[in-house]
C-alpha positions as CSV (number, residue, x, y, z in Angstrom):
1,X,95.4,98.9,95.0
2,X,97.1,97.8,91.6
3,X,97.6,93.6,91.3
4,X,100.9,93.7,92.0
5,X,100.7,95.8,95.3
6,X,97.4,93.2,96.1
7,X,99.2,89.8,94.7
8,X,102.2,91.6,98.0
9,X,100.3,92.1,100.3
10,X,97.9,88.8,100.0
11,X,100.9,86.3,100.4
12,X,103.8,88.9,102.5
13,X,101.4,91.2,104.6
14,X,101.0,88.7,107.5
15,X,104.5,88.1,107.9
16,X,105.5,91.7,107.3
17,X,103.5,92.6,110.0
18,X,104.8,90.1,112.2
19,X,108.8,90.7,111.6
20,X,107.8,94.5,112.2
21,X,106.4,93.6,115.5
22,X,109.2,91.7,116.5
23,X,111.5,94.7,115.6
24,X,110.3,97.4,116.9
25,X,108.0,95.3,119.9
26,X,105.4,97.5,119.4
27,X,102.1,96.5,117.8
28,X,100.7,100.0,117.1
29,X,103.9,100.9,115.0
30,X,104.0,97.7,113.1
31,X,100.4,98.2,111.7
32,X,100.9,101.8,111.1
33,X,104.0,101.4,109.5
34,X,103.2,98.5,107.3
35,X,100.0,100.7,106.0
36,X,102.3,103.4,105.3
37,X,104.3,101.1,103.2
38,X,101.5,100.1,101.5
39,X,100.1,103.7,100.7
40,X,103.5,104.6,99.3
41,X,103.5,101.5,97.0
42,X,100.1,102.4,95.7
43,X,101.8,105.7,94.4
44,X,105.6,104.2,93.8
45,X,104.2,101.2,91.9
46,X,102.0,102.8,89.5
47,X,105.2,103.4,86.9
48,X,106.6,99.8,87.6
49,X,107.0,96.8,90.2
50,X,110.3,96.3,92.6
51,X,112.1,93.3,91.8
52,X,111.3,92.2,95.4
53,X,108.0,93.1,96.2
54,X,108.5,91.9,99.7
55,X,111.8,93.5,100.8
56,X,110.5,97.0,99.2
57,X,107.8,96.8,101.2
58,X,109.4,96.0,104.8
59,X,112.5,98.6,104.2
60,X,109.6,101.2,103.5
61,X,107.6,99.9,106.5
62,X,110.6,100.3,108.3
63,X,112.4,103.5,107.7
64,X,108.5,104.4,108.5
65,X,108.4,102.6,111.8
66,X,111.8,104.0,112.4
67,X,110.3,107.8,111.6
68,X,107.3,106.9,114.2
69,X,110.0,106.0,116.9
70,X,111.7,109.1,116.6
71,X,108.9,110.9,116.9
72,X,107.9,109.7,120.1
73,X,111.4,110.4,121.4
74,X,111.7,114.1,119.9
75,X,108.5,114.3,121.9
76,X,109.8,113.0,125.3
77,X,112.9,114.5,124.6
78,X,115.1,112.0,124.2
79,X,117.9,111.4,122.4
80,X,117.5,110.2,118.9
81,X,118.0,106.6,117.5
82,X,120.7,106.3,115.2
83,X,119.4,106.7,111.6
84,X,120.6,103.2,110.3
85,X,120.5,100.6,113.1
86,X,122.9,97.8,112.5
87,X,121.3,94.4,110.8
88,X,119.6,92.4,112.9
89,X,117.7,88.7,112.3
90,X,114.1,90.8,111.6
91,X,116.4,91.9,108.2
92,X,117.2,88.3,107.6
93,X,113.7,87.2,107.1
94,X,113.1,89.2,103.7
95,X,116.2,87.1,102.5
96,X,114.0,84.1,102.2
97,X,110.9,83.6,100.4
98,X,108.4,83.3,103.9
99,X,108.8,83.8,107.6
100,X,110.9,80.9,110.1
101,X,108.1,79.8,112.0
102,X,109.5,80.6,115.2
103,X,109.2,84.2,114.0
104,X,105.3,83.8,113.3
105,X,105.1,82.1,116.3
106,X,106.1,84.7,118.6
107,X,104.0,86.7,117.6
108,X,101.2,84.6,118.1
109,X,102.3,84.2,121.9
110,X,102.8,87.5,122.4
111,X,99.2,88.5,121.7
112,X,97.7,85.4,123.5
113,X,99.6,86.2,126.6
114,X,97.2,85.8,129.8
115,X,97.9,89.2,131.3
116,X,95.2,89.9,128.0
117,X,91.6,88.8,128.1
118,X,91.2,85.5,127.0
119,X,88.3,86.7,124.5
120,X,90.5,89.1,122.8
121,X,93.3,86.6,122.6
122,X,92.9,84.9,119.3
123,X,90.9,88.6,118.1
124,X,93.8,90.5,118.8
125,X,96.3,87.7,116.6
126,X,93.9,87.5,113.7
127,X,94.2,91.1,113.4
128,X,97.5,91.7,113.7
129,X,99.3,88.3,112.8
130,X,96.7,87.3,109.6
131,X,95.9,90.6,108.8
132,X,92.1,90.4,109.2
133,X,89.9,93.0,109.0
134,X,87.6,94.3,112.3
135,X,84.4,93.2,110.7
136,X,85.9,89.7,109.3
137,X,87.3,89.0,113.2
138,X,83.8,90.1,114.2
139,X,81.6,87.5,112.1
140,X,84.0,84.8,113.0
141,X,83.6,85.6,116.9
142,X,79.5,85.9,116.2
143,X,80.3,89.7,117.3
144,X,79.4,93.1,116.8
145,X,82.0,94.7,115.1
146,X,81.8,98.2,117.4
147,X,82.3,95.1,120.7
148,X,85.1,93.4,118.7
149,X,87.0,96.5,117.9
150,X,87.1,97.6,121.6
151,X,88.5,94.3,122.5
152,X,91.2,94.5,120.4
153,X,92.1,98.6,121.5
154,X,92.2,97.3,125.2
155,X,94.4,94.0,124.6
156,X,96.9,96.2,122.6
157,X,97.1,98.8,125.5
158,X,97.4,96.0,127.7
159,X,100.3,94.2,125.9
160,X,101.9,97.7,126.0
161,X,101.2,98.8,129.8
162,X,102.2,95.8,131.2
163,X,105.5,95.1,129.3
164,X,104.5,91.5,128.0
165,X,107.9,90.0,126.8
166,X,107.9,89.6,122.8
167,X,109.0,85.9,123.2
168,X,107.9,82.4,122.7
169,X,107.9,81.3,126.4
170,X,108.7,77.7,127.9
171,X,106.4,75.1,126.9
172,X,106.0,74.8,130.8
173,X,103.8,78.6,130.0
174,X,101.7,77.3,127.3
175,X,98.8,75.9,128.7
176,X,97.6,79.7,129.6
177,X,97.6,80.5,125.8
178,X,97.5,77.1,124.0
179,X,93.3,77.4,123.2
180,X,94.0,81.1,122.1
181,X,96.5,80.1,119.6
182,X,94.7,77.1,118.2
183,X,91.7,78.9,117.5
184,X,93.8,81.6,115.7
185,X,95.2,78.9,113.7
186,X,91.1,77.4,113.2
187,X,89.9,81.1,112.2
188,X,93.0,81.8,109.8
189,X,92.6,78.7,107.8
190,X,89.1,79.1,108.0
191,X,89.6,82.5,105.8
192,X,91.9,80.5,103.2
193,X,89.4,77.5,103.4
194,X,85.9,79.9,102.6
195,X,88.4,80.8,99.5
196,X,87.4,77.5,97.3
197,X,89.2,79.2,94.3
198,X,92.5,80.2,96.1
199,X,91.9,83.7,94.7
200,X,91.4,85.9,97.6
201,X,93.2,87.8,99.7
202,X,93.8,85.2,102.5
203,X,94.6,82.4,99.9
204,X,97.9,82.1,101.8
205,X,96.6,81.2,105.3
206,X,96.2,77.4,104.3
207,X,100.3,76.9,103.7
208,X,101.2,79.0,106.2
209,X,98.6,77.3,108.6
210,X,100.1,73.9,107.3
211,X,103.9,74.9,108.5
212,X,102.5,76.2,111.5
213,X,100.9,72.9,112.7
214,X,103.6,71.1,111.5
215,X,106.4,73.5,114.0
216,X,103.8,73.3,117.2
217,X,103.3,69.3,116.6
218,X,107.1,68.6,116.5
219,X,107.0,71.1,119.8
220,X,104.8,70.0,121.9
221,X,104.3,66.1,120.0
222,X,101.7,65.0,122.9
223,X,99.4,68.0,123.3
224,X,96.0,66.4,121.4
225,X,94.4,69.4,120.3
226,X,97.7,70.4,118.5
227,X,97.5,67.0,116.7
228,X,94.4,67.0,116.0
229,X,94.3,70.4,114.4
230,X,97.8,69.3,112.6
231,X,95.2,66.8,110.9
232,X,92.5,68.5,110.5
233,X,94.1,71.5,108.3
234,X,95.7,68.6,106.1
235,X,92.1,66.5,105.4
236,X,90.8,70.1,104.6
237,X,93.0,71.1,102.1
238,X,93.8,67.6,100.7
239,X,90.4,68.6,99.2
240,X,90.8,71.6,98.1
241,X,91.4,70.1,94.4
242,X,88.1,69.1,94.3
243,X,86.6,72.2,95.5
244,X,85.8,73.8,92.6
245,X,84.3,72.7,89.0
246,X,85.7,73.7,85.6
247,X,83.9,77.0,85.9
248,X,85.3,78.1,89.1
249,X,82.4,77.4,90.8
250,X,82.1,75.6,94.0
251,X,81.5,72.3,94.0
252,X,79.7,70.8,97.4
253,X,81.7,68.4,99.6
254,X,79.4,65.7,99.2
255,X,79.5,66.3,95.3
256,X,83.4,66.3,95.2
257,X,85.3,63.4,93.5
258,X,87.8,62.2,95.8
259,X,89.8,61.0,93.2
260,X,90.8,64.6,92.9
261,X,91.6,64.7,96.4
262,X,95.5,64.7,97.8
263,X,96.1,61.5,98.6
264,X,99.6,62.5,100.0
265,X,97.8,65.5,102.4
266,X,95.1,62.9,103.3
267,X,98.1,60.3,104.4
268,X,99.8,63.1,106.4
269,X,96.8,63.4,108.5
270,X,96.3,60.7,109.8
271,X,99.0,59.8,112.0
272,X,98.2,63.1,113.8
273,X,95.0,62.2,114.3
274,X,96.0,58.5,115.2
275,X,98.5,60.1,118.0
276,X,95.9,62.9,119.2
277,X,93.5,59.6,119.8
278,X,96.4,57.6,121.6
279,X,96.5,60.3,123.9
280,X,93.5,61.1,124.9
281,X,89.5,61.2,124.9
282,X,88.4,62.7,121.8
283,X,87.6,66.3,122.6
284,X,86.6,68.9,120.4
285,X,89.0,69.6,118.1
286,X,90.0,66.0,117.8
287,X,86.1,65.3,116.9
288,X,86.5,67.6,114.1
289,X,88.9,66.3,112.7
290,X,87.1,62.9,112.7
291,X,84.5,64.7,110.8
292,X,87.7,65.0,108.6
293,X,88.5,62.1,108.2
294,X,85.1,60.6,107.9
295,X,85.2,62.4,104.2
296,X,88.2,61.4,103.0
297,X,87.8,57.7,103.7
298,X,85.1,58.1,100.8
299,X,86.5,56.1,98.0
300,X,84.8,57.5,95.3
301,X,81.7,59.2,94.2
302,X,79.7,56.6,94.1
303,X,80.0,55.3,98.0
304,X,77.3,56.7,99.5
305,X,78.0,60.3,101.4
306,X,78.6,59.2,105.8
307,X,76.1,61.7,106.5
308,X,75.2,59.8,109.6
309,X,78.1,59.3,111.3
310,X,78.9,62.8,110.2
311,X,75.7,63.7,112.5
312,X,76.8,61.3,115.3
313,X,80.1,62.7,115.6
314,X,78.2,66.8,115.9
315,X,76.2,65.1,118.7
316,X,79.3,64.3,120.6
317,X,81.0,67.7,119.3
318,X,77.8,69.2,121.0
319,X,79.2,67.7,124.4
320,X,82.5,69.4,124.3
321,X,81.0,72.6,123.1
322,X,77.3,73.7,122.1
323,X,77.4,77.0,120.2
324,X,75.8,78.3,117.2
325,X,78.6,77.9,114.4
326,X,78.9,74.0,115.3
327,X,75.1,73.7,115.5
328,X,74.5,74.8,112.1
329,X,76.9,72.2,110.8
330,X,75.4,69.8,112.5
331,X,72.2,71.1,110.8
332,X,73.7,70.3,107.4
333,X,74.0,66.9,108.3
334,X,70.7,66.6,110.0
335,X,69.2,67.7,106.9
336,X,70.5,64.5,104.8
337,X,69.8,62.6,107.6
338,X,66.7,63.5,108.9
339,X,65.5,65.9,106.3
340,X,65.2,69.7,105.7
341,X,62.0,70.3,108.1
342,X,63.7,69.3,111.0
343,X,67.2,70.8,109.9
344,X,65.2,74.1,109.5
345,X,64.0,73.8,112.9
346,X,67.6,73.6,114.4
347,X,68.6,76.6,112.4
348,X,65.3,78.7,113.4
349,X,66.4,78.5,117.0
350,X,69.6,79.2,116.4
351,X,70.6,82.4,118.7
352,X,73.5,84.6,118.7
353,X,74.3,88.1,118.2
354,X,76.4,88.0,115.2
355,X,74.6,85.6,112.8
356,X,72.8,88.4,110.8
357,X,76.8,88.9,109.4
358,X,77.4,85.3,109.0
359,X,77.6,84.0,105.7
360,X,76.9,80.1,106.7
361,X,73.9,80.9,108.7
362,X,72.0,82.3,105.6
363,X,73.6,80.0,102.7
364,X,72.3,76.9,105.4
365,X,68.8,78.3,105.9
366,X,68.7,79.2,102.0
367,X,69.5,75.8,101.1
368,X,66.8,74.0,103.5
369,X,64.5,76.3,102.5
370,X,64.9,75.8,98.8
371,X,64.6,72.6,99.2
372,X,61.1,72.4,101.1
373,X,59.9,74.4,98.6
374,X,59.8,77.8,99.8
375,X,61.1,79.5,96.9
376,X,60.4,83.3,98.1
377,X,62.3,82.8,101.5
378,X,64.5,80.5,100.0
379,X,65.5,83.7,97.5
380,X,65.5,86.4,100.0
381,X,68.2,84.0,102.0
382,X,69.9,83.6,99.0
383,X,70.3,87.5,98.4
384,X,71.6,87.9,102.1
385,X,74.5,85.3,101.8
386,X,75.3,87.3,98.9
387,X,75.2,90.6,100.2
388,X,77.8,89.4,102.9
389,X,80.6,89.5,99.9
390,X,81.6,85.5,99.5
391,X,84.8,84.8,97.8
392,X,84.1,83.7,93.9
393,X,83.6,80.3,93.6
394,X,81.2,80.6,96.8
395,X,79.2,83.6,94.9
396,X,79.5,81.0,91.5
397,X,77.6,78.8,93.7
398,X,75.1,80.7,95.3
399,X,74.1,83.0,92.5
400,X,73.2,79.6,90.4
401,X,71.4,77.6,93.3
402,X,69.1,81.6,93.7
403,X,69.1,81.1,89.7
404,X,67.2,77.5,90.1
405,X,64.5,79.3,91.9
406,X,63.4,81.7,89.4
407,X,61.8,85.0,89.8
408,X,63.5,88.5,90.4
């Protein structure tokens, strides 16, 4: 793929994929068609770039979608669509420079819609609405990627056998889909987040993620979880300056200067988070976002990292939830807290089927192990983080913490 086709399809393919969904309301034909698109730009472009990457590559997708559609009806004998159809709002949207968030939106209720499992809800989104790969779905679910990619053929057959409406539906029908979306919207920025640098391919999630918190809260402005997601995305990324050094590298959250932080970002979180606590007991997703917020009180570099009430506020997390992924963060802060021998322990009896594939799992047990002094397994840790492909400033990072260790 040639920059300019990846540079199009990094910050448009999400949203392409979406407006072809809502055109032709059918999630087979708005993948296919968009990868068709893209295939004929890798040959198209190689001469020279459209002047609107974006709009060249939804007409394409479309006149492709269009040629699918037909298809099916010359093979059910029907009558053909008309070659042109006449404009419609799906046109409208590669006018502007993103997606109306209503448009994303429906989408995202479409595939969370209850008549589909409820574990291939927010799989079934980050495939089709972010544009995330089978295996990248997979490590985020802790999943085998053969288990995930069934889910994900069943919910689409479902969405398609039962005629689910492609619609936002009544706020009165969101409590049957609400969790499914938020953790779409966790899992997306989570891509953009793991991207210290803001050079990969899902770069784009964490402004799109931003909007999107912004249109549910202003929806639904007394649902907690909303709220406290709203603020969690913007304590995230108010750090994102920070996040890496002069190098590119990554720079550690407990090494960042929060001078560099966004002090504007940082002040928009925290009336979400004030309103989601108004509301109600601090669940899960409101307890993360304390974790949040616990960082960017930090004044400056030389207050002491809140590693224990960081741990305090896991051990409640633990309460709402007690899985692997929020386990090993609370192992990061047990580590500072309690130190690495006992961290290491946590991490050892860790147990779920996807963690050979996840990336945090092995940079974690690298990190505790380096620092007890086990250099070998601390190495061989080291070279399985990096085998997992991290984005660059992570691979800056762990490359030159493997480096500290010596040998081969």
């Amino acid at each position: 793929m040639n920059r300019a086709l990846d540079r199009a399809a990094r910050d448009h393919g999400a949203r392409l994929r979406a407006a072809l969904a809502a055109r032709f309301r059918d999630l087979d034909i708005a993948e296919d068609a968009y990868a068709e698109a893209c295939a004929r730009a890798a040959r198209a472009w190689v001469t020279g770039t459209p002047r609107d990457p974006a709009a060249w590559l939804f007409r394409v997708a479309e006149r492709a979608a269009l040629d699918m559609v037909r298809r099916r009806l010359v093979r059910s004998s029907a009558m053909l669509p008309d070659p042109e159809p006449p404009p419609d709002p799906e046109e409208e949207l590669m006018a502007g420079t993103r997606l109306i968030p209503d448009e994303r939106l429906r989408l995202i209720f479409v595939c969370c819609h209850p008549a589909i499992h409820p574990d291939a809800r927010a799989a079934l989104t980050l495939r089709l609405v972010c544009g995330l790969s089978t295996g990248e779905i997979a490590r985020a679910f802790l999943l085998p990627e053969p288990t995930l990619a069934q889910r994900l053929v069943r919910a689409k057959n479902k969405i398609a056998g039962a005629g689910v409406p492609f619609e936002v539906p009544g706020p009165d029908a969101w409590a049957d889909r609400l969790d499914a979306v938020l953790s779409t919207i966790e899992i997306a920025y989570a891509r953009a987040h793991a991207d210290g640098g803001g050079t990969g391919r899902h770069a784009g999630y964490a402004g799109e993620m931003l909007g999107v918190t912004a249109t549910l809260a202003t929806l639904v402005p007394d649902e907690p979880d909303i709220l406290a997601l709203a603020a969690t995305i913007r304590f995230a990324e108010a750090r994102r300056p920070a996040r890496v050094d002069a190098g590119g590298t990554m720079v550690p959250l407990d090494r960042q200067d929060p001078a560099l932080w966004d002090a504007t970002l940082i002040a928009a979180a925290r009336p979400y988070l004030a309103r989601a606590l108004a509301l109600a007991r601090p669940g899960r997703r409101s307890l993360q976002a304390l974790v949040h917020a616990e960082w960017c009180s930090r004044g400056s570099l030389a207050e002491p990292p809140p590693w224990r009430s960081i741990l305090l506020l896991y051990d409640a997390m633990l309460l709402c939830r007690d899985d692997a992924i929020t386990r090993l963060n609370r192992a990061v802060a047990l580590a500072e807290a309690q130190g690495p021998a006992v961290a290491l322990e946590e991490v050892d009896a860790l147990d779920a089927p996807g963690l050979a594939d996840f990336l945090p799992d092995h940079a974690v047990r690298a990190d505790l192990l380096a620092r007890l002094g086990l250099a070998e397994a601390a190495r061989a840790a080291y070279d399985a983080a990096l085998r997992l492909g991290p984005e660059q400033a992570e691979r800056g990072w762990l490359e030159a913490r493997r480096a500290r260790l010596g040998g081969a």
